[in-house]
MARGU-541017 format. One record per residue (C-alpha): y, x, z. Coordinates in pm, 1 decimal. Layout:
<site north="Y" east="X" up="Z"/>
...
END
This chain:
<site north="0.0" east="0.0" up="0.0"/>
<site north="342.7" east="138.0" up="-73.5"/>
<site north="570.0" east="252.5" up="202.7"/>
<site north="836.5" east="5.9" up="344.9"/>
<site north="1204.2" east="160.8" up="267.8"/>
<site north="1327.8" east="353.9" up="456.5"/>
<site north="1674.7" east="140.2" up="596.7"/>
<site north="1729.0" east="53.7" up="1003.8"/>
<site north="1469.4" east="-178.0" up="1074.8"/>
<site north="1631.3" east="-482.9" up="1218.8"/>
<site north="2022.6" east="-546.4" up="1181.7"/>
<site north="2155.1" east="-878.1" up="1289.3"/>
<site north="2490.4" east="-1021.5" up="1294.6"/>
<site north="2635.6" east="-1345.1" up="1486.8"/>
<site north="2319.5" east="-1500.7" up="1407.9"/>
<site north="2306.6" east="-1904.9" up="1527.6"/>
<site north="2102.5" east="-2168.3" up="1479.6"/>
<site north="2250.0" east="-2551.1" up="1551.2"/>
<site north="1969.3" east="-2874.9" up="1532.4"/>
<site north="2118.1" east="-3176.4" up="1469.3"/>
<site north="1913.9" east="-3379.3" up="1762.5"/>
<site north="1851.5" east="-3776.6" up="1758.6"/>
<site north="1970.8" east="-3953.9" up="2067.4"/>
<site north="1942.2" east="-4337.0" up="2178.0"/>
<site north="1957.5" east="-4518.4" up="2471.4"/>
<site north="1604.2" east="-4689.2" up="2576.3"/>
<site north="1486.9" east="-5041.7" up="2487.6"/>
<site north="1412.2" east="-5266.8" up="2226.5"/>
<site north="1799.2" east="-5300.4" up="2108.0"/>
<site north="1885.5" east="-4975.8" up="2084.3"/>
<site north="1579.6" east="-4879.4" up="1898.1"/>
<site north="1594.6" east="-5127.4" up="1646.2"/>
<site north="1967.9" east="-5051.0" up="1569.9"/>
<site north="1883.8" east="-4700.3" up="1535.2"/>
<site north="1687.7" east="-4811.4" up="1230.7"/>
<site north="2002.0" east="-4849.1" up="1019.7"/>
<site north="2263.9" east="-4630.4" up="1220.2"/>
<site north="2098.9" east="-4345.8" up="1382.8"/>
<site north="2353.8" east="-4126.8" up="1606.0"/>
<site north="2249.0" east="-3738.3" up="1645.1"/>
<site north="2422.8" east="-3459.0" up="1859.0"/>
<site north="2473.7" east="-3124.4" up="1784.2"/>
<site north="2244.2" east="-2882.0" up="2006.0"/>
<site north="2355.7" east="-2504.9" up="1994.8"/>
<site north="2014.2" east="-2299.5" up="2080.6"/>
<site north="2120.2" east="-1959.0" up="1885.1"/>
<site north="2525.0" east="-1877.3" up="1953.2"/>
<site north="2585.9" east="-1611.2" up="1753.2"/>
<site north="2409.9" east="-1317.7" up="1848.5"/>
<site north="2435.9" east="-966.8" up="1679.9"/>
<site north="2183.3" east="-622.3" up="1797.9"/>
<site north="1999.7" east="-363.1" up="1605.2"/>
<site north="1686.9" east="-239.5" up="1635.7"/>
<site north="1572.1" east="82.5" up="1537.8"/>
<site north="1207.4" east="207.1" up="1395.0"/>
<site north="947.0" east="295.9" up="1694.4"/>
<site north="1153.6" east="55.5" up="1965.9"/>
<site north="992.6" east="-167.2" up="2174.1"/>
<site north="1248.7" east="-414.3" up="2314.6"/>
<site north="1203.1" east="-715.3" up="2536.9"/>
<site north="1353.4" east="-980.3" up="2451.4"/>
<site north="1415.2" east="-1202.9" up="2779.2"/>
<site north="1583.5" east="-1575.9" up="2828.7"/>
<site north="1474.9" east="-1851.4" up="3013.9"/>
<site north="1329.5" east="-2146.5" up="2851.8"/>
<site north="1549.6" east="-2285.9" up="2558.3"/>
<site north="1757.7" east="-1994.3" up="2550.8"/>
<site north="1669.6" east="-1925.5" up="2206.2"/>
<site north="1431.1" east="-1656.8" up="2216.3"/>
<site north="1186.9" east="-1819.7" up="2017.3"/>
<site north="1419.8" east="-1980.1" up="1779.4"/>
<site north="1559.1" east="-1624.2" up="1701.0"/>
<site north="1198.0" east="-1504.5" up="1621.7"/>
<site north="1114.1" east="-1757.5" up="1374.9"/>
<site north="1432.1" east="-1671.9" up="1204.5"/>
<site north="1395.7" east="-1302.1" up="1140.5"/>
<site north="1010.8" east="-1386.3" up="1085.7"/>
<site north="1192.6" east="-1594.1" up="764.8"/>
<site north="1017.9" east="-1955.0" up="952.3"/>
<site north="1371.4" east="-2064.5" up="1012.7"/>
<site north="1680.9" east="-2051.5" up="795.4"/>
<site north="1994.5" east="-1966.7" up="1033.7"/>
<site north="2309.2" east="-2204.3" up="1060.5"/>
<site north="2524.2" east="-1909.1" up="1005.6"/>
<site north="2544.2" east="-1523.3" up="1033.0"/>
<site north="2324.7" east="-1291.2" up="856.7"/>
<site north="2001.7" east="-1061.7" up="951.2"/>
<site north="1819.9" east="-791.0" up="761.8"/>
<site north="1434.0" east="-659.1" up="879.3"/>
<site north="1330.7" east="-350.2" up="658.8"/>
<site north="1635.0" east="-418.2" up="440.9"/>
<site north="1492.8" east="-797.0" up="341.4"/>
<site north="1632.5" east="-1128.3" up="442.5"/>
<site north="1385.9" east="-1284.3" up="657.4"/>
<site north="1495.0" east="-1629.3" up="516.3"/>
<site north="1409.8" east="-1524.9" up="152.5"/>
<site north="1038.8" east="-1454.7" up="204.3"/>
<site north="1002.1" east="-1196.6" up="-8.9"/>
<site north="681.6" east="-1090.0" up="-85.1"/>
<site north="754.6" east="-743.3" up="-0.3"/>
<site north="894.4" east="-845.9" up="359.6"/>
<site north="577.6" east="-1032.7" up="438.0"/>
<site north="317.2" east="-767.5" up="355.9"/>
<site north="543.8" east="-508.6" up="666.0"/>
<site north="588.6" east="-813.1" up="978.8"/>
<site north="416.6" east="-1035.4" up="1193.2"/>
<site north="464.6" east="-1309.7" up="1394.5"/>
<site north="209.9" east="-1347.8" up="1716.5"/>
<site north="240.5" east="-1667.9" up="1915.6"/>
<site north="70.3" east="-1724.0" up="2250.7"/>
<site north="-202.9" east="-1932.8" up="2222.0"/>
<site north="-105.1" east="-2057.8" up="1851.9"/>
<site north="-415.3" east="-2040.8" up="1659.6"/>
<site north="-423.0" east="-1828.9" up="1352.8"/>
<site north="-783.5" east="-1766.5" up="1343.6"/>
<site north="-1030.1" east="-2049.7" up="1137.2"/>
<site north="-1141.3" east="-2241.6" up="1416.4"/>
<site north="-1518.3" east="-2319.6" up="1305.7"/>
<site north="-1587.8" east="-1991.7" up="1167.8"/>
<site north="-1699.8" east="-1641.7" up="1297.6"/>
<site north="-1424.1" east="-1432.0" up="1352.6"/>
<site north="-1542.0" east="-1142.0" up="1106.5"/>
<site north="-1505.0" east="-1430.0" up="803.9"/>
<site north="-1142.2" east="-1481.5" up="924.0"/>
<site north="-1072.7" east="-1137.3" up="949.5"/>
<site north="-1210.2" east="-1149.1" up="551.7"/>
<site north="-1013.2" east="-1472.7" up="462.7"/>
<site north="-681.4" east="-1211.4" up="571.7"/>
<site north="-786.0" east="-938.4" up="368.7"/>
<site north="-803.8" east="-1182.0" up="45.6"/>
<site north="-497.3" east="-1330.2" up="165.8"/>
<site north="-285.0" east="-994.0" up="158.3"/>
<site north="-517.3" east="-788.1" up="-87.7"/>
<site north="-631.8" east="-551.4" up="126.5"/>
<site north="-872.0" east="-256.7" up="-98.7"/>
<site north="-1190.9" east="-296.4" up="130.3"/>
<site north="-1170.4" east="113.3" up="238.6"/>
<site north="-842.2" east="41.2" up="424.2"/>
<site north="-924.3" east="-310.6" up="522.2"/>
<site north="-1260.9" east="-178.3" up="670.6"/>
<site north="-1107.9" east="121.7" up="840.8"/>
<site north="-829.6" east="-75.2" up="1005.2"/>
<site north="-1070.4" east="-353.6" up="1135.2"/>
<site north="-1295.6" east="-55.5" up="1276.1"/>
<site north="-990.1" east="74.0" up="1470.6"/>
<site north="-867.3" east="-236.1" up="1589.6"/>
<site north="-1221.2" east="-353.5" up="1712.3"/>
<site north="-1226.7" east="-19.9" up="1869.9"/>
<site north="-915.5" east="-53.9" up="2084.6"/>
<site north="-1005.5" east="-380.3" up="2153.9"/>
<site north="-1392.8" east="-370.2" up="2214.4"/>
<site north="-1407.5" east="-676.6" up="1951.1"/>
<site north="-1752.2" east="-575.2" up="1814.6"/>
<site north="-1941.9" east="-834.9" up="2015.3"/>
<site north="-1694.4" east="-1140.0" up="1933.3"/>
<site north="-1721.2" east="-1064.1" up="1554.4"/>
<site north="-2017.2" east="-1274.8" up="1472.8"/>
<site north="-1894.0" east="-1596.8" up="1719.5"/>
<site north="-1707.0" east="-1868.4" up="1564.3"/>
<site north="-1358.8" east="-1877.5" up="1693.5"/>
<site north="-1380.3" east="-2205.7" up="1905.4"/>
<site north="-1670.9" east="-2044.0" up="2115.3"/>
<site north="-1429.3" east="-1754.4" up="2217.0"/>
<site north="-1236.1" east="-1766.3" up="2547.4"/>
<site north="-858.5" east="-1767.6" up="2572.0"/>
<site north="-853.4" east="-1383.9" up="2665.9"/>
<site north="-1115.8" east="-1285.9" up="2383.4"/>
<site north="-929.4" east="-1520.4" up="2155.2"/>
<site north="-603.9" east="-1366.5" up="2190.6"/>
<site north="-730.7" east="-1039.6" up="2127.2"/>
<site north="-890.4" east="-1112.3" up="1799.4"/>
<site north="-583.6" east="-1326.6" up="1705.8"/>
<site north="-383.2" east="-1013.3" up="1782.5"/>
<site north="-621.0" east="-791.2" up="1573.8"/>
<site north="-603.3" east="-1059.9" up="1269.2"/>
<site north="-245.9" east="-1025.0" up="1268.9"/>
<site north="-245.8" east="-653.5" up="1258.7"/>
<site north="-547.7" east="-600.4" up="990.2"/>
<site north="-245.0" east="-535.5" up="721.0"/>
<site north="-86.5" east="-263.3" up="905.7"/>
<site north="268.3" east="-424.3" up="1009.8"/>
<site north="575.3" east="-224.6" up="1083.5"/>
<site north="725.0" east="-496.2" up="1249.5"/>
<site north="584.9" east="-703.7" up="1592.0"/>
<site north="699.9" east="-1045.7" up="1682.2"/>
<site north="546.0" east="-1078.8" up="1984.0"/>
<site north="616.8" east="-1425.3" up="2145.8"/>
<site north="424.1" east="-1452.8" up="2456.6"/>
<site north="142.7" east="-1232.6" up="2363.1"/>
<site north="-16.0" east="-1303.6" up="2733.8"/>
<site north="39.9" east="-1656.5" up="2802.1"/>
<site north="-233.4" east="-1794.2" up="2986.1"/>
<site north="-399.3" east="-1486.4" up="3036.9"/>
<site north="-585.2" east="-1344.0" up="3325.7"/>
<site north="-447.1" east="-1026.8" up="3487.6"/>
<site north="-712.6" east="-817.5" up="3335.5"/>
<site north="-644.2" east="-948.5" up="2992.0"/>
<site north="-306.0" east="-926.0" up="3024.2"/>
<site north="-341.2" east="-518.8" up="3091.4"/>
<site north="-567.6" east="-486.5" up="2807.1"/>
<site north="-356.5" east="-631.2" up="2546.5"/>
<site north="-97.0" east="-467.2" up="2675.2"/>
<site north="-213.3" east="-153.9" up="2655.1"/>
<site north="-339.1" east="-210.0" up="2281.9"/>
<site north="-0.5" east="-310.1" up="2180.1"/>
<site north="138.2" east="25.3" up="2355.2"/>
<site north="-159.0" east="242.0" up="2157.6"/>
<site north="-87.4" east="31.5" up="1814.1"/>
<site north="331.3" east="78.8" up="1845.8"/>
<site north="267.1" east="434.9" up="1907.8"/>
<site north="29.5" east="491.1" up="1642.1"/>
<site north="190.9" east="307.9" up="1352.5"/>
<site north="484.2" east="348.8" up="1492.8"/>
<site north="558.0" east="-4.6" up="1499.1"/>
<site north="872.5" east="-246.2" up="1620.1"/>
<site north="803.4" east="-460.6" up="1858.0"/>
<site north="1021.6" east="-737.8" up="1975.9"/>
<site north="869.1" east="-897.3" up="2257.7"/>
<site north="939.6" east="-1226.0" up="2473.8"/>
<site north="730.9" east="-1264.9" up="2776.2"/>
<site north="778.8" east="-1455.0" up="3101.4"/>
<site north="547.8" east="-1211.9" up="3241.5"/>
<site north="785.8" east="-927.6" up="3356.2"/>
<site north="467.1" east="-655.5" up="3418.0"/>
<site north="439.1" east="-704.4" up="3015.9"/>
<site north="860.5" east="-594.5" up="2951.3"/>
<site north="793.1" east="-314.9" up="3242.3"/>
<site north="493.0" east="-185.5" up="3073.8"/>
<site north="578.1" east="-153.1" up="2691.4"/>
<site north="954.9" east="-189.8" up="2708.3"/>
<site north="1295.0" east="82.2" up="2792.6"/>
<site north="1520.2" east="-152.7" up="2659.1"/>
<site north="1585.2" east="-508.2" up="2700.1"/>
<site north="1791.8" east="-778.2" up="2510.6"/>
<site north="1872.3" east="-1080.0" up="2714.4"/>
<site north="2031.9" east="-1405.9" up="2591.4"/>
<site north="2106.0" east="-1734.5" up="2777.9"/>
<site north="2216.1" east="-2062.3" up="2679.2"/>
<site north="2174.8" east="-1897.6" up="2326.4"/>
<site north="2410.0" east="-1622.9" up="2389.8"/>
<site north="2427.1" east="-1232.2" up="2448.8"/>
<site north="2398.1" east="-1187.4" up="2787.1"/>
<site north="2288.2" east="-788.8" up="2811.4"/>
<site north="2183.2" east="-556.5" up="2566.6"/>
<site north="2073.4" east="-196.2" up="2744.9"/>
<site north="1813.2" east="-27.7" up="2930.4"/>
<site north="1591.4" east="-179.1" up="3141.4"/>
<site north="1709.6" east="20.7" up="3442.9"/>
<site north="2071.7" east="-29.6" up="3334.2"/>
<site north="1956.3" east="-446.0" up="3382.8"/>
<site north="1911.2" east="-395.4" up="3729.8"/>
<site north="2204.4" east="-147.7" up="3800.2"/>
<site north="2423.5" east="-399.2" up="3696.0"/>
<site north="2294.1" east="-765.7" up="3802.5"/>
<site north="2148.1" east="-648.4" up="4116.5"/>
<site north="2394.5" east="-477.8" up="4393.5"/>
<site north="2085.5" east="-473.3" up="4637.2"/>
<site north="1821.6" east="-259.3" up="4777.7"/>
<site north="1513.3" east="-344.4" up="4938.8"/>
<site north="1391.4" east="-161.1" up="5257.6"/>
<site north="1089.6" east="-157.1" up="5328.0"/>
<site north="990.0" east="4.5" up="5747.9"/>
<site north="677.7" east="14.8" up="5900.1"/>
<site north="718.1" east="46.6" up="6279.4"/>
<site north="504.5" east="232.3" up="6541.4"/>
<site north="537.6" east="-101.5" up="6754.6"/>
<site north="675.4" east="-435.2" up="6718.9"/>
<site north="1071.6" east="-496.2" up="6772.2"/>
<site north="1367.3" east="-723.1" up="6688.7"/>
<site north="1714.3" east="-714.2" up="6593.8"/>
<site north="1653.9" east="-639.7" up="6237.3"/>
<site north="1945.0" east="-857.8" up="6125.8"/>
<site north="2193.8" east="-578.9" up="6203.7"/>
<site north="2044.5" east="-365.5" up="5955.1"/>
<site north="2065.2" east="-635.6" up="5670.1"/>
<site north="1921.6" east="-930.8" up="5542.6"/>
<site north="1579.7" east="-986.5" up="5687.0"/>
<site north="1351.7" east="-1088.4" up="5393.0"/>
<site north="1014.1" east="-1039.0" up="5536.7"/>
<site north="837.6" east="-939.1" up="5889.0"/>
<site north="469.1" east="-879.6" up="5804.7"/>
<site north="268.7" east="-771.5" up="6202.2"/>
<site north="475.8" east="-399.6" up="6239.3"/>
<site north="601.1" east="-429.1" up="5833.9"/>
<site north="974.3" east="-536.6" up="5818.7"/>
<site north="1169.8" east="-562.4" up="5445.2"/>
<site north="1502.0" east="-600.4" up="5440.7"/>
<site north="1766.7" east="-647.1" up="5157.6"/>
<site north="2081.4" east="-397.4" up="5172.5"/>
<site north="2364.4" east="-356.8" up="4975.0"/>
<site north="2319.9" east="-27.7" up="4722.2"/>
<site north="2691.9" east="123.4" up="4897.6"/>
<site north="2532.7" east="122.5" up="5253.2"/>
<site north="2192.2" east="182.8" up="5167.7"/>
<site north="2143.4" east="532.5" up="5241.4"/>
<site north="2362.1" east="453.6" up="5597.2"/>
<site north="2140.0" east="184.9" up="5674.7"/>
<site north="1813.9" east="381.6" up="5615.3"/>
<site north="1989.5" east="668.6" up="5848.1"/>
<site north="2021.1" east="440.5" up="6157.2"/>
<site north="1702.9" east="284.8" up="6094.3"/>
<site north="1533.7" east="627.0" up="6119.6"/>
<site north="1709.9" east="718.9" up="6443.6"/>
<site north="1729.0" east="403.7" up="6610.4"/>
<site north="1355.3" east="271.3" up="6556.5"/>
<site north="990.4" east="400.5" up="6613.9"/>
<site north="982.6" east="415.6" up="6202.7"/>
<site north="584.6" east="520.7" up="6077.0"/>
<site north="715.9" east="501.5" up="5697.8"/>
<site north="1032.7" east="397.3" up="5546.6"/>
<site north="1069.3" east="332.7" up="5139.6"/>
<site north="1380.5" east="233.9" up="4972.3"/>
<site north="1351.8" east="44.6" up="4559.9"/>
<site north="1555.0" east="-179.0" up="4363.2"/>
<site north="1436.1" east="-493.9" up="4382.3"/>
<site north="1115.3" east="-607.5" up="4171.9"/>
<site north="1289.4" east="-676.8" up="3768.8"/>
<site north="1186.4" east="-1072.3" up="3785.4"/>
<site north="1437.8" east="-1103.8" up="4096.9"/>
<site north="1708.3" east="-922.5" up="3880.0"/>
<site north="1609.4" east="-1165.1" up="3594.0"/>
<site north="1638.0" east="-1462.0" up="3832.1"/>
<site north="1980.6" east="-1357.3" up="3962.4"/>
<site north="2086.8" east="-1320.4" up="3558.0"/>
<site north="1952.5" east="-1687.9" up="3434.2"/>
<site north="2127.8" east="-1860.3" up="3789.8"/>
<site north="2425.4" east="-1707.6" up="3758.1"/>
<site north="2540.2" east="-2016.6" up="3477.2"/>
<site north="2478.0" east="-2301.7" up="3396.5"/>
<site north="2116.1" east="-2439.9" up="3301.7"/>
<site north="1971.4" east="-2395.8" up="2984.0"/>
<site north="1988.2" east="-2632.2" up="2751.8"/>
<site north="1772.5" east="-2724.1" up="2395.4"/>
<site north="1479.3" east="-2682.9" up="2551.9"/>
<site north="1361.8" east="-3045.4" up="2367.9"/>
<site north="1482.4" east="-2904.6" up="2023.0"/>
<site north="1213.2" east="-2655.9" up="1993.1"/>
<site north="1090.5" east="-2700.9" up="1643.2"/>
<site north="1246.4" east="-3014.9" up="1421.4"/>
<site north="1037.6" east="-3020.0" up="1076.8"/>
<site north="1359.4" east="-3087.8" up="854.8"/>
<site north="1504.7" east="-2756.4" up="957.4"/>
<site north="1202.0" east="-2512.6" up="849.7"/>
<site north="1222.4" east="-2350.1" up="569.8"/>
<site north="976.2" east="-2383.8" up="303.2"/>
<site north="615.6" east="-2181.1" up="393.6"/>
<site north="465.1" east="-2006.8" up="39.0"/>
<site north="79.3" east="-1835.8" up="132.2"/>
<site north="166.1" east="-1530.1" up="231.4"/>
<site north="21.9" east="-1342.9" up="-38.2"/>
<site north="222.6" east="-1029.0" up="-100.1"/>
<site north="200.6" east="-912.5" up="-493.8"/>
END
């Protein structure tokens, strides 16, 4: 397969999306005059938002529900046309569905089936090969790897709907890779997953980024998934910018705490001079501090108590993200998730 250019990866530009929404008031009047005049209001769930994203980054990309994170996938994935602004992913607009765009991305939804549903998994890996024309050598060798990092060899010959949700998701994730993308859409990769699935696809995604080097753009609700593959994070609420920086930077600047964590030699009381008390566990006592009197705090803690061990962190990054999304107002679109008018037309995917 040829290269993809060589341009910045993803480039987008005070990109917004606005659904026209429905609205009526209940009963049997109201819905029989919406038959011939049907009132709609204007719903805002992308405002505008412009970021790059360079070749080899993995970025979370974090927002409550109906922020807009998954609106903002499905246009740069080309599923969506935008109500304004402009975006370009490997120097294509998503929107046009070039057949030389689709053959470099994909788009992996949690638990959204891609796989045949009656049929072994193998045949739908072979149904994706056809699909983007794979020559058998490189189809074969990329399946082999894949299976590899994802110990898929037993699941190959079981029809899809006998799989479980973990060992589906994995071969969903390996079906979506099989033509070697450049670029990851990764919405909610571990939804639903137990903790030991959600480390090994993880991990895979970590190993295929680094191997291919791959994009990823990533939305989770499962912060231990942003920690683990992502430096930098994008964050948009209510449809808008919010942050755009390092992941440590997130916390620097939405969280003026520290917690303090003591273990005492014997049990005491009085903690509240110190700083907030937010947990006494037997001899265990964590307390939240502000960052400008943290290290006095931890001084008089050391020479006023019978202190065993004593550790000092920022607090865990799903508080920080907490503190972000309440700081406003709540979200809104959340029932304007995916209105059929607005999609663009879907051609097979069959790159030439």
């Amino acid at each position: 397969m040829q290269e993809p250019p060589n341009l910045p990866t993803i480039e987008v530009r005070d990109l917004g999306k606005t659904y026209n929404v429905p609205e009526r008031e209940s009963g049997l009047r109201a819905s029989v005059g919406s038959l011939f005049r049907r009132q709609t209001k204007e719903v805002v769930a992308v405002d505008g938002i412009s970021f790059d994203v360079t070749q080899g980054e993995v970025v979370g990309f974090l927002g409550p529900n109906g922020a807009g994170k998954t609106t903002t996938l499905k246009m740069l994935s080309g599923l969506l046309y935008p109500t304004r602004g402009e975006a370009t992913v490997l120097g294509h607009v998503p929107w046009q569905r070039d057949k030389a765009y689709l053959r470099w991305i994909t788009l992996v939804m949690g638990q959204r089936n891609q796989l045949l549903w009656d049929i072994p998994v193998a045949d739908s890996f072979e149904l994706n090969r056809a699909i983007y024309r794979l020559p058998i050598d490189e189809f074969r060798q990329t399946r082999d790897e894949l299976s590899a990092l994802l110990d898929l060899e037993p699941l190959l010959t079981k029809p899809v709907r006998n799989l479980s949700l973990g060992e589906r998701m994995k071969c969903e994730l390996a079906g979506a890779l099989l033509h070697r993308p450049r670029v990851l859409f990764l919405d909610e990769p571990t939804l639903g997953l137990d903790v030991t699935a959600q480390r090994r696809i993880r991990g895979f995604i970590a190993k295929y980024a680094a191997r291919y080097d791959a994009t990823v753009l990533l939305t989770s609700h499962y912060m231990a998934d942003v920690e683990a593959l992502a430096e930098r994070v994008i964050v948009i609420h209510h449809g808008a910018l919010l942050f755009d920086g390092a992941l440590g930077a997130l916390v620097e600047r939405f969280s003026p705490h520290k917690t303090v964590i003591v273990d005492l030699e014997r049990a005491g009381d009085g903690f509240e001079r110190y700083g907030e008390v937010v947990a006494v566990d037997g001899l265990q006592v964590t307390l939240r501090v502000p960052k400008t009197e943290a290290a006095a705090v931890t001084a008089r803690l050391l020479a006023e108590l019978p202190v065993v061990d004593l550790s000092v962190s920022d607090p865990p990054i799903d508080e920080v993200i907490d503190t972000v999304f309440s700081s406003g107002e709540e979200p809104i679109a959340e029932a304007v998730a995916e209105p059929e008018p607005e999609v663009a037309p879907v051609p097979q995917p069959v790159p030439a």
